[in-house]
N, C-alpha and C positions, 0 to 999 in steps of 0.2 A: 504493500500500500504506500509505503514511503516514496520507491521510487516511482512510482506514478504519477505521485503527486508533484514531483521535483521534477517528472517530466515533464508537466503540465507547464509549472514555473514556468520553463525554459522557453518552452513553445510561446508562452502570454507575452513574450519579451520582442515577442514581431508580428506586427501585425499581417492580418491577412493580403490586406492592399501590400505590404512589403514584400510578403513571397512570392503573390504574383509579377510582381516585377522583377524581382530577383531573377523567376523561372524565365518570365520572359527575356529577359537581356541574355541569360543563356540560350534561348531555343534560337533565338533569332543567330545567335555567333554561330551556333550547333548549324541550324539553317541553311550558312554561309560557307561554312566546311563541308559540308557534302557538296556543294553546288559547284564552288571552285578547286576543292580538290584537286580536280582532273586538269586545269588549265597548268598546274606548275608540274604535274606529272606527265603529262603530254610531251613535253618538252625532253623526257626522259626516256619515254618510251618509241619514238622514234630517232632514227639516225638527223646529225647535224647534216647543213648541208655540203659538209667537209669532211665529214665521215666517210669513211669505207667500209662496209657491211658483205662479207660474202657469206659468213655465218651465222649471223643475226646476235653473234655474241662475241668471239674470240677477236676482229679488228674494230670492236668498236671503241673509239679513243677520245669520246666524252664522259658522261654521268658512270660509275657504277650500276647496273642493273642484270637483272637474268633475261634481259629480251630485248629486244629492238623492233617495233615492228615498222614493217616498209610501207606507211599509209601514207602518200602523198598529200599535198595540201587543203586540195578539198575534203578529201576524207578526213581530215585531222579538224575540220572547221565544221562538216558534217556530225562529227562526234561530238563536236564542243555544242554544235547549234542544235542537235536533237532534243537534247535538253527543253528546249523551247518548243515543240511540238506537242508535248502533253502537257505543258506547264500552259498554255494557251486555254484548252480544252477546259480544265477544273479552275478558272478564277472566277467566273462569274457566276458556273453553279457552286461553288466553295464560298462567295459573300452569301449568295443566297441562303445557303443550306445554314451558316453561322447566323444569320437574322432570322432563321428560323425556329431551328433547334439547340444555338449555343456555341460560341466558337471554341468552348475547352475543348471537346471532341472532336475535330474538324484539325484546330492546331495539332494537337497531341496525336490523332490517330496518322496524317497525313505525316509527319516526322518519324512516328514508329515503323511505318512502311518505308520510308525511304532510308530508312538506317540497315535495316533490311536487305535492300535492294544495293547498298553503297558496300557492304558487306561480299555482296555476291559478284561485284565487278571486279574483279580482278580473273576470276573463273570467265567471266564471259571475254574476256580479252582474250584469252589465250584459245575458247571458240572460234571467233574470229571477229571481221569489222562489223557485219551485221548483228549480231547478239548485244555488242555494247554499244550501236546507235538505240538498238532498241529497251535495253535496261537503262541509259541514260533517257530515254522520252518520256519512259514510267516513272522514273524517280523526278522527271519535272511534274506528271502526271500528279503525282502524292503531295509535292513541295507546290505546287503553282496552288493548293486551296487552301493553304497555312495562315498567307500572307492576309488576307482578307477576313480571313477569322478576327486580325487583335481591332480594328473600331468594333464589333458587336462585344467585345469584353470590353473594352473604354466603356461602352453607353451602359453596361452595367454595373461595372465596376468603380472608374472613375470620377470623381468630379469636373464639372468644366473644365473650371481654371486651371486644370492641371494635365489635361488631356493634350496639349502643347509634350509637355516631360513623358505623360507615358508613350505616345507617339515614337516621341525621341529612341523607345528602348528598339524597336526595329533596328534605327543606322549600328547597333550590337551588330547586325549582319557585317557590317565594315569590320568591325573589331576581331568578327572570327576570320574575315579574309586576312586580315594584316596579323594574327597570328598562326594561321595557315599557311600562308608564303613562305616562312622562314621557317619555319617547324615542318613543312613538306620537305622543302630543297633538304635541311641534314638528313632526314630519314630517311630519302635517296640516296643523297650522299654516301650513308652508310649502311642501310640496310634492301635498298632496292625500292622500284616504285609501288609496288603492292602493298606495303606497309601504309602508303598514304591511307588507302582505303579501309585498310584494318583499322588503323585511329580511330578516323572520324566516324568509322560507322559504327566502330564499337560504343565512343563516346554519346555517340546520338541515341544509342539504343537505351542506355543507362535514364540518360536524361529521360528517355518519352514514359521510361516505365514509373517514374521518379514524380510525372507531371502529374499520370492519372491519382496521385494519391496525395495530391495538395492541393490541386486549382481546382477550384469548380466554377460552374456556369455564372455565379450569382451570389450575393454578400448571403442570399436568403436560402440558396441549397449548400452553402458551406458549413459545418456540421461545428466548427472552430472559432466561423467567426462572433465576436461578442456582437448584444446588441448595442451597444453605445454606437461601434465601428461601423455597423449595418444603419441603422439609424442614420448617424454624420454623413454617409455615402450617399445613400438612397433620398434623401433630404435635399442634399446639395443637388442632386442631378430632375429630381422632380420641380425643383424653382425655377430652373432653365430647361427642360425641355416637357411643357403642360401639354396636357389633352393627350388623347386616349389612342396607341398603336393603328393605324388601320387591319384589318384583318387581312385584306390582299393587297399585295403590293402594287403600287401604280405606279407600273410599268409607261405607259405612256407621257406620264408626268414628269419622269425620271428621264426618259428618255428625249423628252424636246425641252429640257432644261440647259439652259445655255450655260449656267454654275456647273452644273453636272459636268458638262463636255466642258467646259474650262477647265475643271479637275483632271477630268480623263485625256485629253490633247498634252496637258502641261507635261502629269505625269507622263505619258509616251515618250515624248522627248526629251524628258531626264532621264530618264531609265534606259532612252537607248542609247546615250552618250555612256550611260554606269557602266551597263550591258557590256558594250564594247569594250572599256577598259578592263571591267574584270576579264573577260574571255579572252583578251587580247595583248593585253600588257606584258606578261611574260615573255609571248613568242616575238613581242616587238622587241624587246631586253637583250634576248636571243639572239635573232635575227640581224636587226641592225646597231644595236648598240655595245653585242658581242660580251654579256656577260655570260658566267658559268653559273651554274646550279645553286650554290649557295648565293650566289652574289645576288641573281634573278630573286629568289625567293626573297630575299630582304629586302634589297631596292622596290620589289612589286608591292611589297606589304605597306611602306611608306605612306601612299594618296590616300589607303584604310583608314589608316590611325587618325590623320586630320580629318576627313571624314564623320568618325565619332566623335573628333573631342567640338566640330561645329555644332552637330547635333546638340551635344548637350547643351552647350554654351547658348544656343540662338531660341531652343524652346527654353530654357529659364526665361530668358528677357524678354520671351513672346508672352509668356503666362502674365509673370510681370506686368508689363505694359497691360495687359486687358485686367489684370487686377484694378491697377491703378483709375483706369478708365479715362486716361488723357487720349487715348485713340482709339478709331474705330476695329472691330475685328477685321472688316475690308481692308483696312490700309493699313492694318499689322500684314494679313497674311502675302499681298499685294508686295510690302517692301520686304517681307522676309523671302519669298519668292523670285523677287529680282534680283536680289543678291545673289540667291542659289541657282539659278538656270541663266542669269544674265551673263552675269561673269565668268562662266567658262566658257562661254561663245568667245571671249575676247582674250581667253588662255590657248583655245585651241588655234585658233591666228598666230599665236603666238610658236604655238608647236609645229605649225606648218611653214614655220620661217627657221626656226633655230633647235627644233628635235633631234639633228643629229649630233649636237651637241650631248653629253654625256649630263654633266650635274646639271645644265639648263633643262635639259627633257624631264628627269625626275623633279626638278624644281615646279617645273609648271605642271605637273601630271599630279602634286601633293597638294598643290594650290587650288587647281582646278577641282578637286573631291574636296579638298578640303570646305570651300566657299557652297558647292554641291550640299552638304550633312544640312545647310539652313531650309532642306525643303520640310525638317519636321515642325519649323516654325508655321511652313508657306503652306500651300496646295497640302501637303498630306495630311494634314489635320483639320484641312477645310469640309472633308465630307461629314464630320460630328456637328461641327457649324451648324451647315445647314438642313441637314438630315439625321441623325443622330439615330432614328430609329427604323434607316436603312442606309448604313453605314459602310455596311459589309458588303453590299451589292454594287453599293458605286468603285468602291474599294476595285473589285471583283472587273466592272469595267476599263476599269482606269490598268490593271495591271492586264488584262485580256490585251489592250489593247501595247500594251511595252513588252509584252513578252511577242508580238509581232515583228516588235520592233527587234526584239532579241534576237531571234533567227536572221531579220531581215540584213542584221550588223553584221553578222558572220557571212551570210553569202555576200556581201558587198568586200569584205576584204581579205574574202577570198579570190573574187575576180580581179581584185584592184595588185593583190601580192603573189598571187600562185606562180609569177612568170619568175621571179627574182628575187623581192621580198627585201627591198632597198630602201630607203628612203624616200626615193623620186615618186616610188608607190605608194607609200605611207602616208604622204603629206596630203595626198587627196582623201583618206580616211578623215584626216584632222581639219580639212577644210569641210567636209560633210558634217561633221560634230560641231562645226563652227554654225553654220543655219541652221543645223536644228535646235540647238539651245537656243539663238536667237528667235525663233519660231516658238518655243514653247514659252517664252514671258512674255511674247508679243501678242498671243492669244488670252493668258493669264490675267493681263493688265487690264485689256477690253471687257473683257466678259468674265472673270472672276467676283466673287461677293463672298462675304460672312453671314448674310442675314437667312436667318430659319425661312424654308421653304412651307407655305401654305400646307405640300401634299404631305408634311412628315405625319401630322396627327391629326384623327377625324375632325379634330373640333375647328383645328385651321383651314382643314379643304372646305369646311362647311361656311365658312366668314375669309373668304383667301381675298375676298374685294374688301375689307377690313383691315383699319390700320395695324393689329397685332401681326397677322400674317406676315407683314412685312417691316418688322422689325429688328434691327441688331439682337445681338445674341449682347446682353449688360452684363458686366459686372454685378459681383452678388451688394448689395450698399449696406453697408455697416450702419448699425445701431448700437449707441452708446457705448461703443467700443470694440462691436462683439457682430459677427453674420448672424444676420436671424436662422433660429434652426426652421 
């Protein structure tokens, strides 16, 4: 009885809101190591272009490895970009299914398959190229309905003002690329590329079994949490988003929403700028900047880390600022969004003039993700705004539509490098990265907004010709000191 009790202590000592975060900033890094894995092992598992291979093992005179295999460049881009074949298919039935019945399960089951499946590639490699386009497509398959799961936990979990920070816990996917990169390359280095996948998948498997037995759907089916904590939650998020779920989703409301597609455009074309660097940064490292395995994997990890640390840094002072209530949510998410997709249009100019420089290409490749992490201020926090209680759906479009992009990145440079794979080729990758970021803040700025949409709850479709419909999303206003409960 003693230690039960002392086990209890321990447990009371964090809240429920804190382990959901905790878990999520893991799942998301966990996430990220499956996804990119393969991009610094890649590089491993076939021959350099300076290689000579007549045995697939005895002259090969790069990486340590037991294999080499001869997959030419489209194939190697085919591999990288299948990925995004299944990952396409599950994001909008994956927000869906998370506004439905709950994104615990949706996060956690679609991680537990793909841990699974990250496990079992190494076997399908040595099958041949077709088995590992096709267990990379499932494992985007599992991973593409994840991501759109975490707004239907914000709308129940979190409160507003703070839904900026837990947003934030996603760019953890950077944090597991950038400890990925350099923790892949030694385990190459010294134990072969197959080890990549034993990691990450072992680690993701740990984690998903870890998740079903602390997160739950809701402050109200969690078995742990107090009521004070249910209460403070449920309290805060009922003052900001009034009136009653609809039953069916309105689909067509959603859909000729010009905020909606501001969200879903913006994202597109940050993701396909992200896209491209994660899947492509090492082989460009490779390729034309001529680093080795260990070197790649560190240098590639670098734009990660800035990355997270904008994230965190830009949703504090977005929260902030809408606490405060000196600005509108519009022209928070507005300038936290220019910043972040503005400014690497004018990095990537920058790489298509001076990337074959060595520290200028990493310089601006850290800058440009780095400045990138302020979309959890911008656009990705925007679908709670204005929808909240179809969060996971818009979610669901907006990445349907970057994971297009996903694939689309890879077959572009693969046409643009399969001949050489030089510079003279690369720079027009880096001028295409260059308009599409400009293209996604220039659609953002137009047609983006913070203010609650009429169709989120019956009581607003019912009065949407009504001044409430179309109001800012306020700050909570203090009273004598203190938010009203």
């Amino acid at each position: 009885m003693a230690s039960a009790t002392t086990k209890k202590g321990c447990l009371d000592k964090i809240s429920c809101r804190q382990v959901l975060n905790i878990m999520v900033i893991i799942g998301f890094m966990i996430n990220y190591m499956l996804r990119v894995n393969i991009t610094i092992a890649i590089t491993a598992m076939v021959p350099s272009p300076t290689t000579n291979v007549t045995n697939n093992t005895d002259n090969a005179t790069m990486e340590p490895t037991s294999e080499l295999f001869n997959w030419d460049k489209y194939q190697q881009n085919m591999i990288l970009g299948s990925f995004f074949w299944g990952y396409v298919l599950t994001e909008l039935p994956g927000g869906h299914m998370a506004d439905a019945i709950g994104g615990h399960k949706i996060f956690g089951g679609g991680t537990l398959a793909a841990s699974i499946l990250t496990l079992l590639t190494p076997l399908a490699c040595y099958w041949g190229f077709v088995p590992v386009v096709l267990i990379r497509a499932l494992l985007g398959f599992f991973l593409g309905a994840t991501w759109p799961a975490l707004p239907p936990i914000a709308a129940k979990w979190i409160p507003p003002m703070e839904r900026s920070k837990f947003v934030a816990n996603m760019m953890a996917s950077s944090l597991g690329a950038a400890i990925t990169m350099p923790v892949c390359g030694l385990l190459i280095d010294k134990l072969g590329w197959a080890s990549v996948f034993y990691l990450t998948g072992g680690l993701s498997l740990v984690w998903s079994v870890a998740w079903f037995f602390v997160v739950f759907d809701s402050p109200a089916t969690h078995p742990r949490c107090s009521a004070e904590e249910r209460m403070e939650i449920e309290t805060a998020i009922a003052q900001h988003t009034k009136g009653k779920k609809p039953k069916n989703v309105p689909w067509k409301a959603i859909f000729t929403s010009l905020p909606v597609w501001a969200i879903v455009v913006t994202h597109g074309c940050s993701v396909f700028g992200y896209f491209t660097v994660v899947n492509q940064l090492p082989t460009y490292f490779k390729d034309v900047l001529k680093y080795n395995i260990k070197e790649n994997g560190l240098y590639s990890s670098l734009p990660y880390l800035g990355k997270y640390l904008m994230a965190i840094i830009s949703s504090y002072l977005a929260d902030k600022l809408r606490r405060n209530g000196k600005f509108t949510t519009t022209f928070i998410r507005k300038s936290f969004t220019t910043f972040a997709v503005g400014f690497p249009a004018g990095f990537m100019v920058l790489q298509a003039f001076f990337g074959q420089i060595s520290a200028i290409s990493i310089t601006i490749f850290t800058c440009s993700l780095f400045f990138n992490g302020a979309v959890t201020a911008g656009y990705l926090a925007n679908g709670l705004d204005i929808a909240p209680n179809f969060s996971g759906t818009i979610f669901g479009m907006a990445n349907t539509l970057s994971s297009m992009g996903g694939y689309i990145s890879t077959a572009i440079v693969a046409a643009l490098t399969n001949k050489s794979s030089t510079f003279s080729e690369w720079k027009w990758v880096f001028w295409i990265l260059a308009g599409n970021y400009a293209l996604g803040t220039l659609v953002y700025l137009i047609f983006g907004t913070g203010k609650l949409q009429g169709w989120n709850s019956v009581e607003r479709r019912q009065s949407e010709n009504g001044v409430k419909s179309e109001q800012e999303l306020e700050p909570l206003k203090k009273k004598n000191g203190e938010i009203p409960a």
